[in-house]
VMD Tcl script that draws the C-alpha trace (Angstrom):
set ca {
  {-148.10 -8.89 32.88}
  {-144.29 -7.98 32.32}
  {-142.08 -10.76 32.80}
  {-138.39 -11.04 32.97}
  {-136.15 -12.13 30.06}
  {-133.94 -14.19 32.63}
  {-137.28 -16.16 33.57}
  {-137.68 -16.92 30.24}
  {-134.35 -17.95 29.38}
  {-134.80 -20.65 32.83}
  {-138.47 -21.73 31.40}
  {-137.05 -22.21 27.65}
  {-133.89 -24.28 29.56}
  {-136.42 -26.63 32.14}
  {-138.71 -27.09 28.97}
  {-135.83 -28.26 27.45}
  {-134.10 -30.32 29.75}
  {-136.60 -31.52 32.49}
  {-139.41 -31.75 30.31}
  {-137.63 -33.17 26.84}
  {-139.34 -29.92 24.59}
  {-137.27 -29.29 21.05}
  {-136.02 -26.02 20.83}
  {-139.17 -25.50 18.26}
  {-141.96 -26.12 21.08}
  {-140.28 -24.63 23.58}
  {-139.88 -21.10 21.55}
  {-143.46 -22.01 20.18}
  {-144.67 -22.40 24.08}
  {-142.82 -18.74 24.76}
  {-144.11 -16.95 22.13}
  {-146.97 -14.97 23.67}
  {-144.45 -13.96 25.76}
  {-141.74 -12.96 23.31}
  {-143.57 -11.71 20.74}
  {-144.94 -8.80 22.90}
  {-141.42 -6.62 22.84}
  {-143.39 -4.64 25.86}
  {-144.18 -7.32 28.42}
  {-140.33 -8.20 28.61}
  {-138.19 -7.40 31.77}
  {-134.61 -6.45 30.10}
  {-131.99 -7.17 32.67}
  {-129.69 -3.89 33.09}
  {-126.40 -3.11 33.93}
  {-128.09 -1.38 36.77}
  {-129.52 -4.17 38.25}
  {-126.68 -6.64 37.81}
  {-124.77 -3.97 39.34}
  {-127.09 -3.84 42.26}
  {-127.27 -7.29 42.72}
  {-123.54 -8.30 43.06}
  {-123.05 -5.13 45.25}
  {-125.36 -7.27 47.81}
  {-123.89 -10.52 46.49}
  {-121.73 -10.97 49.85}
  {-124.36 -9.15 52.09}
  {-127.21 -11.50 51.22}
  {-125.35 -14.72 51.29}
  {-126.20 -15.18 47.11}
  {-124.98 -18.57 45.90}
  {-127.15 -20.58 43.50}
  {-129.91 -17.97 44.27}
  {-128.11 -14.90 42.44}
  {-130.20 -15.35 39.47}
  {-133.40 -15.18 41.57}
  {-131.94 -12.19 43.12}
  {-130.97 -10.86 39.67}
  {-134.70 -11.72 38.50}
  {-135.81 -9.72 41.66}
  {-133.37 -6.46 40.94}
  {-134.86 -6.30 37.56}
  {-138.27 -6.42 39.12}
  {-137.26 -3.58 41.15}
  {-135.93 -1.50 38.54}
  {-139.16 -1.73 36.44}
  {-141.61 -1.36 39.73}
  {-143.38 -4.51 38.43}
  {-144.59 -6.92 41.12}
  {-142.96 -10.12 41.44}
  {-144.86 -13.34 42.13}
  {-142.86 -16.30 43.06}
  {-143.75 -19.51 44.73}
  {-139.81 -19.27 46.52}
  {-139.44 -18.08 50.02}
  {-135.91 -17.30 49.81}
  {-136.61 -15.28 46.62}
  {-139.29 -13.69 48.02}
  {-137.37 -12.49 50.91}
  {-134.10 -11.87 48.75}
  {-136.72 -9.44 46.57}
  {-138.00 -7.85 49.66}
  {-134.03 -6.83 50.66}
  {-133.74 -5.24 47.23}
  {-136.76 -3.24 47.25}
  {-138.79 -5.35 45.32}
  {-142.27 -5.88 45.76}
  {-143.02 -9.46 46.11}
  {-145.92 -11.68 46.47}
  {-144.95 -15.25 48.21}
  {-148.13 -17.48 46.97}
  {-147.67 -19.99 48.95}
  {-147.67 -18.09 52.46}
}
mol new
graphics top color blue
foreach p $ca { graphics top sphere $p radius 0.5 }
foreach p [lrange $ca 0 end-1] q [lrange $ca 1 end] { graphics top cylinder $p $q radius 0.2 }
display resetview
C-alpha cells in the first residue's frame, strides 16, 4: 500500500524522539517503505496548494499536516486509513477517501 512521504518523515521523527531510535534504526525500521520508490506518496505543489486554499475554511492549526497528508491522498486516489477523527473528517472535506478505524 502507497504511503505518504510526510507520514514517514512524522514516523522517522516519533521513532526518534518518543521512542529514543538512532537515526540508523529508525531508517533501518523505514526501509521497506523507502526502498520501494513506487509505494511513496510525493507531496505536490498541487496539494499544498489545495490545502492552504482551505487552511482558513477548515479551521487548520496543528492539524495542517494531517490535512496536507489527506490532500496528497486525494491527489493520488489512494485510500487513507487513519485512527484520527478530525483527520478523517478534514480528508473527507478534501475529497479524500478515508477510513476512520476506530468508528
Amino acid at each position: 500500500m502507497p504511503i505518504s512521504v510526510i507520514v514517514l518523515a512524522e514516523t522517522f521523527s516519533q521513532l526518534r524522539r518518543t521512542f529514543a531510535q538512532s537515526a540508523h534504526a529508525a531508517t533501518a525500521l523505514l526501509a521497506p517503505w523507502t526502498a520501494d520508490r513506487e509505494r511513496l506518496l510525493p507531496t505536490s505543489a498541487s496539494a499544498a496548494s489545495a490545502t492552504f486554499a482551505r487552511a482558513a475554511e477548515l479551521d487548520l492549526a496543528g492539524s495542517v499536516h494531517d490535512a496536507l497528508i489527506a490532500a496528497v491522498h486525494a491527489e493520488h486516489e489512494v485510500e487513507l486509513i487513519t485512527l484520527d477523527a478530525r483527520q478523517h473528517t478534514i480528508a473527507l472535506a478534501l475529497g479524500a477517501r478515508s477510513r476512520f478505524l476506530l468508528s
